[in-house]
RODO-2510 file (C-alpha; in nm, 4 decimals, decimal comma):
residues 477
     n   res          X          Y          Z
     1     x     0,0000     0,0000     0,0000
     2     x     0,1335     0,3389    -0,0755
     3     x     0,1359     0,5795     0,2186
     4     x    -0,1085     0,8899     0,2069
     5     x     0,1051     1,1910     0,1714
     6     x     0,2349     1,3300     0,4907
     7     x     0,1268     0,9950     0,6657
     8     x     0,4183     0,8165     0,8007
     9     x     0,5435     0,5075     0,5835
    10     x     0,5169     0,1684     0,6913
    11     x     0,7968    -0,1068     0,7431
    12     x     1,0113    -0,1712     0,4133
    13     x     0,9705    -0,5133     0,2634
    14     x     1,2240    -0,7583     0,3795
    15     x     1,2632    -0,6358     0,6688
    16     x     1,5029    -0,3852     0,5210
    17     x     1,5277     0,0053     0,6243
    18     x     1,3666     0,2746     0,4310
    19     x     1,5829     0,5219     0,2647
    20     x     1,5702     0,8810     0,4493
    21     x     1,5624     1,1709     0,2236
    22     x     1,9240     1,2913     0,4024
    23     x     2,0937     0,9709     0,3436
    24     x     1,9962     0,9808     0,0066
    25     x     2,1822     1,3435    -0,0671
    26     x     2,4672     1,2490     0,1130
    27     x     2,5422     0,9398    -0,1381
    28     x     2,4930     1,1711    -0,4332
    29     x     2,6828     1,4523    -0,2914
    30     x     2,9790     1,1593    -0,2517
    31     x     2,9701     1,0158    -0,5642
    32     x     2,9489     1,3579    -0,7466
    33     x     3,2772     1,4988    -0,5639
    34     x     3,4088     1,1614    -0,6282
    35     x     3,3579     1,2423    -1,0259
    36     x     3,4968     1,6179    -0,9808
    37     x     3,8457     1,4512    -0,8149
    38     x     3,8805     1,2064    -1,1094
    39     x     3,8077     1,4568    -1,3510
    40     x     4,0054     1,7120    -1,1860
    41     x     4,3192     1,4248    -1,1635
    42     x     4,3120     1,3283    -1,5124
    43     x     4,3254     1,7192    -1,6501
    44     x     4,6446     1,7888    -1,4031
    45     x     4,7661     1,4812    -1,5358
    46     x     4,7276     1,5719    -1,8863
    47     x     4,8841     1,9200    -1,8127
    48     x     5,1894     1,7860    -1,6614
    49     x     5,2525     1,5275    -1,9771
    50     x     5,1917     1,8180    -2,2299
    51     x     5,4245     2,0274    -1,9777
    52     x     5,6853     1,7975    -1,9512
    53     x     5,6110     1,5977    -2,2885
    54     x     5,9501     1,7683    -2,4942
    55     x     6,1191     1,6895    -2,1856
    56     x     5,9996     1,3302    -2,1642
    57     x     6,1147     1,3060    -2,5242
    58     x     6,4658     1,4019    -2,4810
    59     x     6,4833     1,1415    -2,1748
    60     x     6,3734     0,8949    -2,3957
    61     x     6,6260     0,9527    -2,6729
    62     x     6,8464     0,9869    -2,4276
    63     x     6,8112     0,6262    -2,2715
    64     x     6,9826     0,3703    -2,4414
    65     x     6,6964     0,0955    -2,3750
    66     x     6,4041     0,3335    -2,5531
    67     x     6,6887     0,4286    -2,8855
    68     x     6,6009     0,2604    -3,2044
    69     x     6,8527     0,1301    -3,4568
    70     x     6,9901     0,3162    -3,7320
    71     x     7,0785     0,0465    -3,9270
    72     x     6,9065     0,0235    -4,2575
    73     x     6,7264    -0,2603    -4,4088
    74     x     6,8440    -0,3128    -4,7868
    75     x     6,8694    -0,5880    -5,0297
    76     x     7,1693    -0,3270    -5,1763
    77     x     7,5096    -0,2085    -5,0587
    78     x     7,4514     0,1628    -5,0642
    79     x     7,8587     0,1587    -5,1231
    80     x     8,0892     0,0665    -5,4231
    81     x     8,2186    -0,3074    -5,3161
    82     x     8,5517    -0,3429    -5,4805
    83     x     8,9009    -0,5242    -5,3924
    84     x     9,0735    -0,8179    -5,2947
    85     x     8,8699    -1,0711    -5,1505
    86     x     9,0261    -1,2010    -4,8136
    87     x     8,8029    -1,5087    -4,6237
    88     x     8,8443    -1,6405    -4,2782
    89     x     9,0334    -1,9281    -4,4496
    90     x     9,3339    -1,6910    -4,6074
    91     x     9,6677    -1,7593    -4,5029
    92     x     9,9241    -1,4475    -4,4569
    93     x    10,2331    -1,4263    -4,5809
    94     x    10,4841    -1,3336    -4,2545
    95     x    10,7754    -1,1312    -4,3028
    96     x    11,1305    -1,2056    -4,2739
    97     x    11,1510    -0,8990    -4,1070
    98     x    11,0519    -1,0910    -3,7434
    99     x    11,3899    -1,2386    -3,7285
   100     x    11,4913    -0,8929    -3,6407
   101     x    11,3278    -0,8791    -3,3093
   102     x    11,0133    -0,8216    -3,2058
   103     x    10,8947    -0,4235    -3,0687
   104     x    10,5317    -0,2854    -2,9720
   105     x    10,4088    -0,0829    -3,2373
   106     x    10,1107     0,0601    -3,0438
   107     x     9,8672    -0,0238    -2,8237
   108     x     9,4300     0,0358    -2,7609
   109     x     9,2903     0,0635    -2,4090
   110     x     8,9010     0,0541    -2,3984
   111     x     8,7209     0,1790    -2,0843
   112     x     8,5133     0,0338    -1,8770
   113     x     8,1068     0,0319    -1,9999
   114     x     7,8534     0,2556    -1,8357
   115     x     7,6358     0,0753    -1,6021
   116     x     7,8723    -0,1881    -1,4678
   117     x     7,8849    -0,3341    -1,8246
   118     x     8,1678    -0,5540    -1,8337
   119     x     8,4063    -0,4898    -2,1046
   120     x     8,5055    -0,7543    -2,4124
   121     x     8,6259    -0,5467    -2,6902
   122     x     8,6007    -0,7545    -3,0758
   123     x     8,8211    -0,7251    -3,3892
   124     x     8,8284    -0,8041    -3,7299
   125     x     9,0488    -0,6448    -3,9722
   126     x     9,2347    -0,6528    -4,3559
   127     x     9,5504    -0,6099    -4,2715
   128     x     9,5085    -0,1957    -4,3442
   129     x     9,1854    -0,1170    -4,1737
   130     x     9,0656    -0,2553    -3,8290
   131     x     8,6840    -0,2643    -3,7048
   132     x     8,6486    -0,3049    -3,3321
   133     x     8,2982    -0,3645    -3,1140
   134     x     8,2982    -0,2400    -2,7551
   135     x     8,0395    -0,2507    -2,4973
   136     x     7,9248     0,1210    -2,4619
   137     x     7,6677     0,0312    -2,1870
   138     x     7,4181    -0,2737    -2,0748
   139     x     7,2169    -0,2248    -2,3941
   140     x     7,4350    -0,0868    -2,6442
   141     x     7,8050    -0,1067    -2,8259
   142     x     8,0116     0,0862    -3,0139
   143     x     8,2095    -0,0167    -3,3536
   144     x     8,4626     0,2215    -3,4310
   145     x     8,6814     0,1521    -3,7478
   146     x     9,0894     0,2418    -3,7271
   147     x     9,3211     0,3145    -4,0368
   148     x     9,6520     0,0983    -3,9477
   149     x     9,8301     0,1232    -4,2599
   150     x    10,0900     0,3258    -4,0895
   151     x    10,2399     0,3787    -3,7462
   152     x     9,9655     0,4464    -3,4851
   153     x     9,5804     0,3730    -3,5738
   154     x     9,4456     0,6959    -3,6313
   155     x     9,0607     0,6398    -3,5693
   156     x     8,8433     0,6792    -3,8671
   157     x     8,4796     0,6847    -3,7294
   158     x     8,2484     0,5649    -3,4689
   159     x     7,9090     0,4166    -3,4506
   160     x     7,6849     0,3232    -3,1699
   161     x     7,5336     0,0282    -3,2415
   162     x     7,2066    -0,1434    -3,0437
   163     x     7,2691    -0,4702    -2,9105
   164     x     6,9771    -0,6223    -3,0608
   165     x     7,1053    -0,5331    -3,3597
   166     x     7,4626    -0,5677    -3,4065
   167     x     7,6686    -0,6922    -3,6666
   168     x     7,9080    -0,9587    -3,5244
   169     x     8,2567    -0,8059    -3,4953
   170     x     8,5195    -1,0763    -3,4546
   171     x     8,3175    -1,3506    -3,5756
   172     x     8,5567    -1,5074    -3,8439
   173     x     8,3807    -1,7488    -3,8918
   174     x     8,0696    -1,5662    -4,0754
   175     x     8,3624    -1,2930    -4,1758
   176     x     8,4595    -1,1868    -4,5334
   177     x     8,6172    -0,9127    -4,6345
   178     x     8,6323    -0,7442    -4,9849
   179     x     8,8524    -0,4701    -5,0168
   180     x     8,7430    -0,2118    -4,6991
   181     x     8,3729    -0,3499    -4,6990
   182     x     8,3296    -0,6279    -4,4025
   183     x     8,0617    -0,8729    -4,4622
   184     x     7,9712    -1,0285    -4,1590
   185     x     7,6522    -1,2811    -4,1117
   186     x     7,3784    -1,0152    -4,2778
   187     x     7,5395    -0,6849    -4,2221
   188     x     7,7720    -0,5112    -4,4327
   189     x     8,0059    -0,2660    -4,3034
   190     x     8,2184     0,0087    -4,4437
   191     x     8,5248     0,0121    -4,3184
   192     x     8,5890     0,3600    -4,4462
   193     x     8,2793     0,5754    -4,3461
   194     x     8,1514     0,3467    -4,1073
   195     x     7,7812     0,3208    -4,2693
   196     x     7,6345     0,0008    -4,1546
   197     x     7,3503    -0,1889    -4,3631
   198     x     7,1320    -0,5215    -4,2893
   199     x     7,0926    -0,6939    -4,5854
   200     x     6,7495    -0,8711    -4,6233
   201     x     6,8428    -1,1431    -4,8314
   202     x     7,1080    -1,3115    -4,6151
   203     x     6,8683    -1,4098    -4,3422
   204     x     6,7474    -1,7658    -4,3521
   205     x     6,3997    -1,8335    -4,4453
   206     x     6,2574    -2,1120    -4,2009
   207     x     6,4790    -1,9530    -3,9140
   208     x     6,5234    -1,6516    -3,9244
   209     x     6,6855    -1,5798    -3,6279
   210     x     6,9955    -1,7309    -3,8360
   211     x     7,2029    -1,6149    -4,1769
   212     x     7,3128    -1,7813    -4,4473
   213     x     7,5808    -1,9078    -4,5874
   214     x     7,8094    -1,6249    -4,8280
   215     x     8,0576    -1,6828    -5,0785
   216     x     8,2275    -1,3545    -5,2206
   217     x     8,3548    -1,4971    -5,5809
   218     x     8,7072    -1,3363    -5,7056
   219     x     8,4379    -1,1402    -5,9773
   220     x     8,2512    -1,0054    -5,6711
   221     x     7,9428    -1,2258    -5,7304
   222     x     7,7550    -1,2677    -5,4029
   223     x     7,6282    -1,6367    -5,3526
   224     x     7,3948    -1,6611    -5,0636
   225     x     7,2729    -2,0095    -4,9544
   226     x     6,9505    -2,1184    -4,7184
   227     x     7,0792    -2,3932    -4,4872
   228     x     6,7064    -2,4091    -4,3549
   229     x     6,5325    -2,4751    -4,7615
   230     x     6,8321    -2,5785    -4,9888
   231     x     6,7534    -2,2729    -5,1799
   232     x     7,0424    -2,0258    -5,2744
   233     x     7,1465    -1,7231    -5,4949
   234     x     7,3651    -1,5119    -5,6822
   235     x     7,3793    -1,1114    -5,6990
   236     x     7,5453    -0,8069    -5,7410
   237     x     7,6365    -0,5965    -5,4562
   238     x     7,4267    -0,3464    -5,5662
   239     x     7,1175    -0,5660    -5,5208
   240     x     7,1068    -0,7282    -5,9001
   241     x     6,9603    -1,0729    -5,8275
   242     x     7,1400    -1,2839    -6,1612
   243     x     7,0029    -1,6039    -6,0605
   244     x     6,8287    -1,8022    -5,7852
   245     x     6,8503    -2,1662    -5,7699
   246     x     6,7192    -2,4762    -5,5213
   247     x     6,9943    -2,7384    -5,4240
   248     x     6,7040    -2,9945    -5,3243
   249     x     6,9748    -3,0327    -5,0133
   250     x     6,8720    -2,8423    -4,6744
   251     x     7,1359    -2,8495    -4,4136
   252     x     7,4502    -2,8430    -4,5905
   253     x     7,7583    -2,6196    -4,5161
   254     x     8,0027    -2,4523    -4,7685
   255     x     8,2771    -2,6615    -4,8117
   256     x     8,4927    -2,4037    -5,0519
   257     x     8,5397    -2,3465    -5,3941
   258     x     8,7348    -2,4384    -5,7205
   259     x     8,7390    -2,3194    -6,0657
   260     x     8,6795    -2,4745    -6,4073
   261     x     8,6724    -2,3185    -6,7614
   262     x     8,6035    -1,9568    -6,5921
   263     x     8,3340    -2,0744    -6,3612
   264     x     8,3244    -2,1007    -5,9792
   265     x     8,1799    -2,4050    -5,8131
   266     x     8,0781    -2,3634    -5,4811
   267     x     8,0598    -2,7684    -5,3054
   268     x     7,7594    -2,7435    -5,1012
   269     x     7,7860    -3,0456    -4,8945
   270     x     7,6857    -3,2705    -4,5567
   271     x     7,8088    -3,6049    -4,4480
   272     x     7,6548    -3,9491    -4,5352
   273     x     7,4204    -3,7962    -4,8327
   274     x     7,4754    -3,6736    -5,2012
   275     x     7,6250    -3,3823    -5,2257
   276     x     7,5520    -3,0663    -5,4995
   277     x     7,8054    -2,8297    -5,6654
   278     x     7,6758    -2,5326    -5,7288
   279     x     7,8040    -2,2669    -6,0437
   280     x     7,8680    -1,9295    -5,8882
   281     x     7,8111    -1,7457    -6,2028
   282     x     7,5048    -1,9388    -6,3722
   283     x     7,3811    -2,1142    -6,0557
   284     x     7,3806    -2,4649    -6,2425
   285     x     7,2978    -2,7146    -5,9625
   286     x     7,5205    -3,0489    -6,0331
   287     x     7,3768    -3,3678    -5,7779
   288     x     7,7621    -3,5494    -5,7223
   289     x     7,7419    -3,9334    -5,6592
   290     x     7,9992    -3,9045    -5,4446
   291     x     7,8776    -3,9626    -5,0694
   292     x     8,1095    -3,8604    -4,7833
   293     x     8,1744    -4,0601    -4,4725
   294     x     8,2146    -3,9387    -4,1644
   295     x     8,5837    -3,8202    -4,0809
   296     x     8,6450    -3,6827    -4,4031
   297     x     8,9640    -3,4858    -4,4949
   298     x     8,8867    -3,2452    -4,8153
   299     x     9,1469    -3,0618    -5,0049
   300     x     9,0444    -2,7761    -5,2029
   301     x     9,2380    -2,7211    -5,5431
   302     x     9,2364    -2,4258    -5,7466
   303     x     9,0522    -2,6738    -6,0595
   304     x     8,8986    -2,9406    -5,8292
   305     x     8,9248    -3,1366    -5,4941
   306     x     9,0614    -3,3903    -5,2956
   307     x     8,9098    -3,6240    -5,0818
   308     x     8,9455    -3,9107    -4,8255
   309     x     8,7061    -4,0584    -4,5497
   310     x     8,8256    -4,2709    -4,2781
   311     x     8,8220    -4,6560    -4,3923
   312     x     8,9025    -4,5455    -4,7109
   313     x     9,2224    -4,6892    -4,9189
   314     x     9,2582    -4,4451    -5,1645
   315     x     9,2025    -4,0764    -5,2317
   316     x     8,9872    -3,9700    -5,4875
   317     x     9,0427    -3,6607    -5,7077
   318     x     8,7399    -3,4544    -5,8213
   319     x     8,6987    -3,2303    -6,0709
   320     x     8,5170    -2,8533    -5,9886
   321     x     8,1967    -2,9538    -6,1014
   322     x     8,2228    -3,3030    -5,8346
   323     x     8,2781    -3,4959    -6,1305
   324     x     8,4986    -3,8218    -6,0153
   325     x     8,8736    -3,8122    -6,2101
   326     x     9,0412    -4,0536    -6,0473
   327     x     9,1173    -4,2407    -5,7328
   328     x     9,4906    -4,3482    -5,6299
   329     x     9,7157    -4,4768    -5,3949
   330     x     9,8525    -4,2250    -5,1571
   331     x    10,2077    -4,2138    -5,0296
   332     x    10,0914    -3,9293    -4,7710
   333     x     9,7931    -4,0275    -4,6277
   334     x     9,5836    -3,7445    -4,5278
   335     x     9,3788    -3,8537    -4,2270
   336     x     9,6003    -3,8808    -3,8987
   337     x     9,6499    -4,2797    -3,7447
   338     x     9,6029    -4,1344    -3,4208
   339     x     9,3305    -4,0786    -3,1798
   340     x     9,0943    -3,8158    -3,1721
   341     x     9,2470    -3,7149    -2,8285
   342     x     9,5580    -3,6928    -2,9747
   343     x     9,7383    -3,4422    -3,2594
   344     x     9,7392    -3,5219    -3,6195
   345     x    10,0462    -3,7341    -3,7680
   346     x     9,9635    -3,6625    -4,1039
   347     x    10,2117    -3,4828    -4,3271
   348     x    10,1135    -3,1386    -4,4928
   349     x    10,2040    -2,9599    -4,7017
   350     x    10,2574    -2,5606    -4,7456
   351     x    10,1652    -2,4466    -5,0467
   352     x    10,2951    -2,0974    -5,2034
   353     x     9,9859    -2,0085    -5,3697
   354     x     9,6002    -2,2320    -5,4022
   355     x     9,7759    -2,5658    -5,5981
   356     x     9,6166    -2,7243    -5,9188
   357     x     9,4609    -3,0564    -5,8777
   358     x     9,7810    -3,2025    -6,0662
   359     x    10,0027    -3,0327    -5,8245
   360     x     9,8389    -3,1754    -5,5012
   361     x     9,7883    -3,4828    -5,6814
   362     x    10,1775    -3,4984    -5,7638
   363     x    10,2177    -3,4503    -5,3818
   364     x     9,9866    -3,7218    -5,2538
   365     x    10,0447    -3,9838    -5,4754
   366     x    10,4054    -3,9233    -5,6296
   367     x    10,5797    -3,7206    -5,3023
   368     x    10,6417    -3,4530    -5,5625
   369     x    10,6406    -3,1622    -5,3097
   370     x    10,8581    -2,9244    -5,5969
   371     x    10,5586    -2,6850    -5,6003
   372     x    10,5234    -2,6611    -5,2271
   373     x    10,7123    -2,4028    -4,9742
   374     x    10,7395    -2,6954    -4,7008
   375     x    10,6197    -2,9706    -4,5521
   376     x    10,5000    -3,0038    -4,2010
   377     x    10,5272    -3,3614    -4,0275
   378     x    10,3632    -3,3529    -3,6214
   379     x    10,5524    -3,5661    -3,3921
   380     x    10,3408    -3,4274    -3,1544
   381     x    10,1374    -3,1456    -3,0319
   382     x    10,4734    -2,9842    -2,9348
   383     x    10,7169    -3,1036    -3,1852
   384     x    10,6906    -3,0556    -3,5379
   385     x    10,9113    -3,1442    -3,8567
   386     x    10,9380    -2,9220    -4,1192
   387     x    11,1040    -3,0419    -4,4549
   388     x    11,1943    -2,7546    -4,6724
   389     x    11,1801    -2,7830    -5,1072
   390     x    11,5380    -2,8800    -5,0954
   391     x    11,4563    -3,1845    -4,8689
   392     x    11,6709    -3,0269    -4,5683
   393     x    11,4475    -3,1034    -4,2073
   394     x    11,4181    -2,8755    -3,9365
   395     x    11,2657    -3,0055    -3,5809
   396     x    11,0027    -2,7402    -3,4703
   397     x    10,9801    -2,7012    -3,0819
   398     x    10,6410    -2,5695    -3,0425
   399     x    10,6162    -2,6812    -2,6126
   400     x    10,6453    -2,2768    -2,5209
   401     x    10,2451    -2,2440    -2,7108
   402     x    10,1021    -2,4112    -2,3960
   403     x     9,7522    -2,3300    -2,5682
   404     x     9,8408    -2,5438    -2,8760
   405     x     9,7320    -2,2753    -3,1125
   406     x     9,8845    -2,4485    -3,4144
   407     x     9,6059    -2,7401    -3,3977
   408     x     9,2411    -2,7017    -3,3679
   409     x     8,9948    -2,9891    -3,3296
   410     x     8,8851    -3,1968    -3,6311
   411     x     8,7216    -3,4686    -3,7534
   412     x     8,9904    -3,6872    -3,6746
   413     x     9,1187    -3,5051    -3,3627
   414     x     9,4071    -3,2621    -3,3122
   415     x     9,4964    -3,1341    -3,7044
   416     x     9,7304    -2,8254    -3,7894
   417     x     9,5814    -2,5185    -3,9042
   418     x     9,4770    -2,4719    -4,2466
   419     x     9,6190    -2,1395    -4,2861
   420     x     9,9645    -2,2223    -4,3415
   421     x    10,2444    -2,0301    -4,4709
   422     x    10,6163    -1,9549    -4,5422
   423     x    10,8253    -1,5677    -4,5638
   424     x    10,9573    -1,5372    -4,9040
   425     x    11,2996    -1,5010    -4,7920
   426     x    11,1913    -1,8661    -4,6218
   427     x    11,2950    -1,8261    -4,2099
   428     x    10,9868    -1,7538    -4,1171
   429     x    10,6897    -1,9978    -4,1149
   430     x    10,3368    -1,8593    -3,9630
   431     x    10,0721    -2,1508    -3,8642
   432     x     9,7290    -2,0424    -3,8831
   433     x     9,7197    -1,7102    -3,8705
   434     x     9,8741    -1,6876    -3,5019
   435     x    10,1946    -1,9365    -3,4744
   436     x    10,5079    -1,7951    -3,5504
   437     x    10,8319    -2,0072    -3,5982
   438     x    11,1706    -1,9291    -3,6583
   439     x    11,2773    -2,1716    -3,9030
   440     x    11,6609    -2,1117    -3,9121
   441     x    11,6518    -2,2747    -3,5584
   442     x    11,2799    -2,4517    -3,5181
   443     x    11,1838    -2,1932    -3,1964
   444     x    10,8443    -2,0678    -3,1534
   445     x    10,7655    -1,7356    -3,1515
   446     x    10,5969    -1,6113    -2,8646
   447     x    10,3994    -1,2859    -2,8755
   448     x    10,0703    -1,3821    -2,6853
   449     x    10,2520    -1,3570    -2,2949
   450     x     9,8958    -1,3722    -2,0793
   451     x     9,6769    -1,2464    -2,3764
   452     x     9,3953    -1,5251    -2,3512
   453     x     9,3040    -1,5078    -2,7672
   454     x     9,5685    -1,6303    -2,9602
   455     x     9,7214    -1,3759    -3,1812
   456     x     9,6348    -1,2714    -3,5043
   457     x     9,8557    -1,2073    -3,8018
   458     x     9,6500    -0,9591    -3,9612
   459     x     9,9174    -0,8122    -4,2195
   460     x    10,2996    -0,9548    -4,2958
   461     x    10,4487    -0,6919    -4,0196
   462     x    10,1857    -0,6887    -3,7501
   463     x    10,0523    -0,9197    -3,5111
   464     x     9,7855    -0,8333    -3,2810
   465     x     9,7104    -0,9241    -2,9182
   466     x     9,4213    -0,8751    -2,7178
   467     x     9,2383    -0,8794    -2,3870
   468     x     8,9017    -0,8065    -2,2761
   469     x     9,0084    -0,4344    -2,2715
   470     x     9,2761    -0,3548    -2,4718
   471     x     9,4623    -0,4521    -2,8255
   472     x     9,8420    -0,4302    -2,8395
   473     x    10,0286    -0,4458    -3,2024
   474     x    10,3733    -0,5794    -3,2223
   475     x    10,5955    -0,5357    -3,5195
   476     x    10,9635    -0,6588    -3,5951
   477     x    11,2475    -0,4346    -3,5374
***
């Protein structure tokens, strides 16, 4: 029943209370201030961001973790690529010169990072031009490119870099220079100007967190191959695609290249499966018959290759293409008797320039070492025999490299670098890049002292040493 107006109302249903005109106000009066405070809030809030926005911006610039990269995206080098070709798997020629003595040409501190950063400076260079990577704080680095043609470095450029996206200083592996432009896994780098550049086509397709394989031909034609699909190609540096091709093999690796009739074949290859051998300049895809076993020594001629798996009795001699040419009794076997825990025994030799197929095969099967510079015979990881052209031997004492940087780990164990070569004057005899022997009395050079890398010949007069924070260049006398 509704109450008579101005009679008093009755109890509320349920027992509950009934709503007083004051109580009523008060909850409106609550809820409205309520509204005014947020409304009020959100405008001072909105004045202090416009206030403070420029200022907000400049913090954010200014914070390495907010910066974006700079690097550019391109399927083109933006750059004229031109010069010698040098690959991780170049040997230097050392000087004669380091019979002289040995003096500090200069050294390279590099500070400590902001932010507690710990420092590990990176290097790669050709011989005239050095690019290092530093850690500039927790999120960023710098690469800063050196001209060391002469005396001290005199430092060219520098470019802060975001760690996300980096190119991989020091990584030789994925490393190939031509002339002052650094290619390293999918960023290109001039060494000159210090312009960086990601270049779209060398990631991999199914991962591509990953790059692909590159092969810089002596003609400058860029062949780029998939791991992930099979596929690969072949362009210009400045982003001319000349041909794209599919292996039909996924998960291969480059095993090098030799030349026939003008034409670079690239050996795409993976153990216990055919392998392909791809033409650099037409991209002709050539399925080989021949299928390697595992523990395979491979010898790359200038005009083909030479090959031999463990359990085999002969080495086989293949032309550029893969085609088979022969297969022969060797009087050097390749592949070391040893154990895999132990160094290499076999005999190798030191060429003077990439041999022909004839002149390794002369080596192998006939002992004709006339074209060589040397040969090098382990006795042991310490003790080495060198036999110059002229047949006279020289016992190597390698026991003062107590890091064994003359071997690295193979297929079959312990085997001697494959950068191997010999001074022109012939005293001096440089193993992989790093190992320095005196060949006029078989001692062993030692320019590392507590350095933890192992040194790098990067030109015929300089050797470089590093640490975690600095570089030091030695020269002869």
């Amino acid at each position: 029943m509704v109450p008579l107006s101005g009679s008093v109302a009755g109890p509320a249903p349920y027992g509950g209370a009934v709503p007083q005109p004051r109580a009523a106000w008060s909850t409106s009066r609550k809820l409205f201030v309520l509204v005014m405070f947020l409304i009020m809030l959100a405008f001072n809030l909105y004045l202090l961001h416009s206030i403070n926005s420029s200022s907000s911006s400049d913090w954010r610039q200014s914070d390495p973790w907010w910066q974006k990269s700079d690097i550019v995206e391109t399927d083109s080098v933006p750059w004229e690529v031109a010069g010698a070709v040098v690959r991780p798997d170049t040997a230097v020629v050392p000087s004669g010169q380091w019979l002289n003595g040995l003096q500090q040409a200069w050294g390279l501190d590099f500070p400590a990072a902001d932010g507690g950063a710990e420092q590990n400076v990176r290097v790669s260079s050709n011989g005239s031009v050095l690019v290092t990577l530093e850690r500039a704080n927790l999120w960023q680095g710098t690469v800063k490119g050196w001209d060391v043609g002469g005396g001290e470095p005199r430092q060219l450029w520098s470019h802060t870099v975001q760690d996300l996206d980096s190119p991989g200083i020091g990584d030789e592996r994925k490393s190939t220079w031509v002339g002052s432009t650094l290619f390293v896994g999918h960023y290109a780098v001039n060494a000159d100007t210090g312009q960086i550049v990601s270049l779209t086509w060398m990631r991999q397709e199914a991962e591509a967190h990953s790059d692909k394989d590159l092969r810089v031909t002596a003609d400058l034609m860029l062949v780029a191959c998939d791991s992930s699909t099979g596929g690969c190609s072949g362009r210009r540096a400045d982003g001319t695609v000349v041909w794209e091709a599919s292996t039909g093999l996924a998960g291969t690796d480059m095993w090098g290249s030799a030349a026939s009739t003008g034409h670079d074949w690239i050996w795409l290859g993976r153990t216990s499966t055919s392998n392909v051998f791809l033409n650099a300049v037409t991209g002709q895809v050539k399925t080989s018959s021949f299928e390697p076993a595992q523990g395979c020594w491979r010898a790359p001629a200038a005009d083909g290759w030479l090959v031999a798996c463990e359990g085999d009795s002969q080495i086989r001699a293949l032309a550029a293409d893969g085609t088979p040419v022969e297969a022969f009794d060797a009087a050097h076997w390749p592949v070391s008797t040893r154990s895999k825990h132990e160094c290499s025994d076999a005999s190798v030799p030191v060429w003077g320039q990439e041999p022909t197929l004839a002149q390794a095969t002369a080596y192998y099967r006939d002992s004709d070492a006339s074209a060589t510079r040397g040969v090098l015979t382990p006795a042991d990881c310490g003790h080495i025999e060198y036999q110059a052209p002229d047949g006279a031997t020289t016992a190597l004492d390698l026991t003062g490299d107590d890091e064994q940087r003359a071997f690295t780990l193979g297929d079959s164990g312990g085997e001697l670098q494959d950068q191997l070569s010999v001074s022109d004057d012939g005293r001096v005899l440089a193993i992989g890049n790093s190992v320095l022997i005196d060949l006029t009395t078989g001692q062993y050079m030692d320019f590392a002292d507590s350095a933890p890398d192992r040194p790098a010949l990067i030109a015929p007069a300089l050797i470089l040493t590093k640490t975690n924070t600095n570089l030091t260049a030695t020269a002869p006398r």
